[in-house]
C-alpha positions in Angstrom: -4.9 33.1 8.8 -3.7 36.2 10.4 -6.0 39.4 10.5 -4.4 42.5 11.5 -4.5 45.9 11.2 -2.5 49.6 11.8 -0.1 49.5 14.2 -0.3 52.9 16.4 3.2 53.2 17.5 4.7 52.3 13.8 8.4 53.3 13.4 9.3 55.8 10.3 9.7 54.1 7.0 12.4 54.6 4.8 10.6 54.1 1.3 10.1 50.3 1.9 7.2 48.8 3.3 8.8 45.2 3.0 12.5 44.6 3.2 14.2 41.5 3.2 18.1 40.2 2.6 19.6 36.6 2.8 16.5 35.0 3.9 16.9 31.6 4.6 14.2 28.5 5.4 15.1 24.7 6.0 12.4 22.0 5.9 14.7 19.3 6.6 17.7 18.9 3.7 15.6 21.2 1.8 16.3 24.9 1.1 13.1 26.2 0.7 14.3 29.8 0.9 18.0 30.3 -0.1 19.5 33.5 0.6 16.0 36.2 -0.6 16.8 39.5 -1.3 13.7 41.5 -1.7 12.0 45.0 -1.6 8.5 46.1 -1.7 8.3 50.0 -2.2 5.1 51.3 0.2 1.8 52.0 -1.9 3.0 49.1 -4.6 2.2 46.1 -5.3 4.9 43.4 -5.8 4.2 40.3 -7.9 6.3 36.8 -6.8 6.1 34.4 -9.8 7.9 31.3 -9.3 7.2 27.5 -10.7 6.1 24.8 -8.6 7.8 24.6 -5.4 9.6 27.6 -5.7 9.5 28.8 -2.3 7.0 31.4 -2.6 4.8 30.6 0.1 7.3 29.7 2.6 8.3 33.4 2.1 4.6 34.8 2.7 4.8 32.7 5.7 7.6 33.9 7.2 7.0 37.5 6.3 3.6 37.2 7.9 5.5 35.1 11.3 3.5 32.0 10.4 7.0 30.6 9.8 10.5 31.6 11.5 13.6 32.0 9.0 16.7 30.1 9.7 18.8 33.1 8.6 18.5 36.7 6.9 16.5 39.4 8.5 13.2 40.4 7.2 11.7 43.9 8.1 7.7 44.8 7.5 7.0 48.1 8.6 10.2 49.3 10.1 9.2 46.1 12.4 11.9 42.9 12.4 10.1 39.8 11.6 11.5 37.7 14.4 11.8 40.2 17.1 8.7 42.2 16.9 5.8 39.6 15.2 3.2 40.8 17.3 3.7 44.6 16.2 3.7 43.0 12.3 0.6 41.3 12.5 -1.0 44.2 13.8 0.3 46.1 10.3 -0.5 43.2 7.8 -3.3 41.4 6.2 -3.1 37.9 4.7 -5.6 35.8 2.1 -3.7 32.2 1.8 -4.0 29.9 -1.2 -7.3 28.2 0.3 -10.4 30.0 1.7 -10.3 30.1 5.4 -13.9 31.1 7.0 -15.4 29.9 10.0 -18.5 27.7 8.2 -21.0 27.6 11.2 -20.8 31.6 11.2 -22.6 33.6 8.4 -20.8 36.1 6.0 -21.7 39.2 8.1 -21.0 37.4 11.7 -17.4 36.5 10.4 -16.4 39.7 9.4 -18.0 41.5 12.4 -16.3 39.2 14.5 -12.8 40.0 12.8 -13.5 43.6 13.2 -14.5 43.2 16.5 -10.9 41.1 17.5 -9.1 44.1 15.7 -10.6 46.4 18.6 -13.2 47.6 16.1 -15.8 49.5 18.3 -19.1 47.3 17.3 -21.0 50.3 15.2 -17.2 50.3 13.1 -16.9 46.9 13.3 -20.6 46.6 11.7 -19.9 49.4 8.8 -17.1 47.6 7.6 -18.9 44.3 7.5 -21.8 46.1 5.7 -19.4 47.9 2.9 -17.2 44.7 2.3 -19.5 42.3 1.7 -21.2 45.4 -0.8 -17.6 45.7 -2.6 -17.8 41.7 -2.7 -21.0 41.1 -4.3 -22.1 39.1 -1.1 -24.9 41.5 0.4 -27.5 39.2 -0.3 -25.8 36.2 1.0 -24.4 38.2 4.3 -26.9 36.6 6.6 -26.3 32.8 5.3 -23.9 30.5 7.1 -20.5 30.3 5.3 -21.2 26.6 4.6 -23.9 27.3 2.0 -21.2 29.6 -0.1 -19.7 28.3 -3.4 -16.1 28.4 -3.9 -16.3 31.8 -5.0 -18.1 33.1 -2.4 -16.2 31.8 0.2 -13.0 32.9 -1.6 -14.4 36.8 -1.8 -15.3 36.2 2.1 -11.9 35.5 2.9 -10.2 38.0 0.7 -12.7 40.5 2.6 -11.6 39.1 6.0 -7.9 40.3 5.4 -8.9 43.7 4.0 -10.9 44.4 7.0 -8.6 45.9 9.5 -7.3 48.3 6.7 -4.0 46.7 6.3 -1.1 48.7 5.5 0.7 45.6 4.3 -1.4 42.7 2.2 -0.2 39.6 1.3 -1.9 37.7 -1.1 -1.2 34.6 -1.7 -2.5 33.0 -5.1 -5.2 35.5 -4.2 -8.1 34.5 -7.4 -7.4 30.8 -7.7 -10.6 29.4 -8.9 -12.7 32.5 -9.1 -14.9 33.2 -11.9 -13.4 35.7 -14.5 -16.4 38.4 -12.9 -14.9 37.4 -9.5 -11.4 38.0 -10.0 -11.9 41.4 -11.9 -13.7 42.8 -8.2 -10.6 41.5 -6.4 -8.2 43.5 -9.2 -10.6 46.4 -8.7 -10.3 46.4 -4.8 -6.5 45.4 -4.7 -6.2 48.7 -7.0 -8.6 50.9 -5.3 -6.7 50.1 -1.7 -3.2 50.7 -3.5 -4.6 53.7 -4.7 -6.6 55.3 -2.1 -5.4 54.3 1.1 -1.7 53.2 -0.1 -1.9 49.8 1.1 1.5 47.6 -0.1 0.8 44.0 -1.9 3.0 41.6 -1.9 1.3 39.4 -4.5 2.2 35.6 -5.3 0.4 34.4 -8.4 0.3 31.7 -11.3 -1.5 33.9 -13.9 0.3 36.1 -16.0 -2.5 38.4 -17.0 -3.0 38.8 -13.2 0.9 40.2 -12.7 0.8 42.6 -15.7 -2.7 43.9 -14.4 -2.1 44.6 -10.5 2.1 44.2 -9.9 4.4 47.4 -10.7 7.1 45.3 -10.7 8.1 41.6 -10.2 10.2 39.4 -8.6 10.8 35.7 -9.7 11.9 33.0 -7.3 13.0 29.6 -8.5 14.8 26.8 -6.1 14.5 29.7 -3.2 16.7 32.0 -5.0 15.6 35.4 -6.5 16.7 34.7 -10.2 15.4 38.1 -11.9 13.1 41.3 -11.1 11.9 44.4 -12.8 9.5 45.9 -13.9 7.3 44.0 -16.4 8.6 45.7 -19.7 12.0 45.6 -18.7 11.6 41.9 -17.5 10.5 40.9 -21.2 13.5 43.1 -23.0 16.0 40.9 -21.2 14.5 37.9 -23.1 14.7 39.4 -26.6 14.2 42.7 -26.5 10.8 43.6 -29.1 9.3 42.2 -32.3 8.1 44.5 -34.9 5.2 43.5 -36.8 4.4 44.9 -40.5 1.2 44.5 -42.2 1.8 45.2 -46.2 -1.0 46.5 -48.1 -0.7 43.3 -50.6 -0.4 39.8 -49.3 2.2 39.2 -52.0 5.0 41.8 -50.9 5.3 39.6 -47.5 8.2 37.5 -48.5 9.9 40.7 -51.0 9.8 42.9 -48.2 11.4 40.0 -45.3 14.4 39.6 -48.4 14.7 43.5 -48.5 14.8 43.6 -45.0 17.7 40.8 -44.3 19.3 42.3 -47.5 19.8 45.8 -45.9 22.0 44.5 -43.4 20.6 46.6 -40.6 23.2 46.8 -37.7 21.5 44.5 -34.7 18.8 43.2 -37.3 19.2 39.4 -37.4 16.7 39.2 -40.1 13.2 39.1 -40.5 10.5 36.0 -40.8 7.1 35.7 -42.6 3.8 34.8 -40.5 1.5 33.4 -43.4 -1.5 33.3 -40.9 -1.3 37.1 -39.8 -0.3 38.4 -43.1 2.9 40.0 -41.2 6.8 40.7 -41.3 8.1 39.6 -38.3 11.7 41.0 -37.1 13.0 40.9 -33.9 14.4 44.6 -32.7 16.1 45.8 -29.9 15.9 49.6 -30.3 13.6 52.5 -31.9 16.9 53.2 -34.1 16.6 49.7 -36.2 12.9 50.4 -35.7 13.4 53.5 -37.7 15.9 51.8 -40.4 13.7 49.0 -40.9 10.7 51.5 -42.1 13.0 53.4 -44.2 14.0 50.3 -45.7 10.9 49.4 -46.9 9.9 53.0 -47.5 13.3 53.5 -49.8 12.0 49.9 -52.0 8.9 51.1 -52.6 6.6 49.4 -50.0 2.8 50.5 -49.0 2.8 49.7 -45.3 -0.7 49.1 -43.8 0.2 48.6 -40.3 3.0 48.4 -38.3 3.2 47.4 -34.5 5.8 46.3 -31.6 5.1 43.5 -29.3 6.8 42.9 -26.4 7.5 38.8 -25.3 4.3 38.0 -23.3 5.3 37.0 -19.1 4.6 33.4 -20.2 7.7 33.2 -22.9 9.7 35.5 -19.7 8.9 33.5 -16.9 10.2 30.2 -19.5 13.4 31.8 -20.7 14.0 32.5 -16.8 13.4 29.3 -15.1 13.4 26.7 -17.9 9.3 26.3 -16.7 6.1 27.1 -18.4 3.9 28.6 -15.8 1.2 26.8 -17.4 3.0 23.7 -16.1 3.0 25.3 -12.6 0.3 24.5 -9.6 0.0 26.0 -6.2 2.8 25.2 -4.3 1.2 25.2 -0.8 0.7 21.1 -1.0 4.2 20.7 -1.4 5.3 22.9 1.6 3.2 21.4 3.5 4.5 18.2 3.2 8.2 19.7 3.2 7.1 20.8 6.5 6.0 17.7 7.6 8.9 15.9 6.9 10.9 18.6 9.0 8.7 18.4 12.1 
């Protein structure tokens, strides 16, 4: 696990925090990474979704120097990956997949002791300790040894390890994987309150939808090591279908009249419109606010009472299918895998 902090002498950046292009990784015949183009604006946070395998954690790896590339360059803070890994991990912070505490050492001895290696002065190095394990619920348990922690709490410990050198680069990896749904909402508060307040970037690598759309600006998603689409979330989900416009009639009975007016019209675009018997709702797929528009005058021009009307966007989980052929919900953490791809290397 690599703990660092700001570099004094950083270089001038040019916008990105993280920039990468024609990253390559072998693990034997395998192509973990083939050819990754990416860029992580500074003060952002970039989500990585990927199935199974994909090659997201080999990248985390070898953006943190855990892991040297084969080919490509890779810049983190103005600083090249291969050439200058010592300057990087004094500029990043990393939480991996799996918590990774020392056990023998309690909550508030670990982080002190982190603080301390980052050249903390001990009253700093103490502060810290004290106002982390306050952000992460673990006060009361600072003075146990790490070994009596749940899951959870270790997980919170080690996300509050990589956040204690004040970062100006994070990478977390799978970053809530197993926590508690009160858990994971103090990690989204703290990812957000360092993005906002002290402009850390995230690179973010994650299984749960709901987790991009709440802490990524934009995405990135990586499938066979290859960057196979990116965006921001809405524009992600219009390049799947564009939106769906749901209309609520006042009576139940004028579903099925108004989906026949609708396909009858012959809207330009409008492929034609579907009834959702458990909603109570007109369903038809739009691309733009002008078919939006003609659709409402249709109705409007037969004589329809309109109780509600709303847009929906595709969710991440039909985006991330349409993309890679893969429901996330079929995915698991691909560190295992890697592993073993590394094994088989070595």
């Amino acid at each position: 696990m690599t703990r660092t902090n700001h570099y004094p002498d950083k270089p001038a950046g040019g916008g990105n925090a993280v920039e990468v292009r024609g990253l390559v990784k072998h693990y034997g015949e395998t192509k973990a990474l083939d050819g990754v183009d990416l860029d992580v604006k500074e003060g952002t946070v970039l989500g990585v979704l990927g199935p199974n395998g994909a090659g997201k954690t080999t990248l985390v790896r070898c953006l943190s120097t855990l892991l040297v590339p084969d080919a490509g360059s890779a810049f983190v803070a103005g600083y090249d990956v291969v050439k200058q890994p010592r300057a990087i991990r004094r500029t990043i912070g990393l939480t991996g997949q799996y918590a990774s505490v020392d056990e023998k050492l309690s909550g508030f001895e670990n982080l002190y002791m982190i603080g301390r290696l980052l050249d903390l002065s001990r009253k700093d190095a103490r502060r810290r300790a004290d106002e982390l394990l306050e952000r992460f619920s673990l006060t009361e348990a600072a003075k146990k040894a790490a070994m009596e922690y749940s899951g959870g709490m270790r997980r919170r410990l080690d996300l509050a390890a990589s956040m204690i050198g004040h970062p100006a680069v994070l990478y977390l990896d799978e970053p809530t994987t197993g926590l508690d749904p009160r858990t994971r909402n103090e990690v989204w508060d703290e990812v957000q309150r360092m993005v906002r307040e002290e402009r850390v970037t995230v690179l973010l690598t994650t299984q749960y939808m709901e987790e991009a759309e709440q802490l990524a600006g934009e995405l990135t998603v990586i499938d066979r090591g290859r960057v196979v689409a990116g965006g921001k979330v809405d524009e992600l989900k219009a390049k799947v279908g564009g939106r769906t416009l749901q209309i609520r009639p006042v009576a139940t009975a004028d579903l099925h009249p108004m989906a026949g007016a609708i396909a009858e019209a012959g809207l330009d675009g409008v492929s034609g419109a579907r009834v959702d018997e458990a909603t109570g709702r007109v369903l038809v797929p739009i691309l733009s606010d002008e078919q939006l528009s003609g659709v409402v005058s249709v109705l409007g021009a037969r004589g329809f009472t309109i109780a509600g009307i709303d847009t929906k966007l595709p969710s991440l989980d039909e985006v991330f299918l349409a993309i890679t052929g893969q429901k996330m919900s079929d995915s698991v953490p691909e560190q295992a895998d890697e592993k073993k791809l590394e094994e088989v290397a070595a």
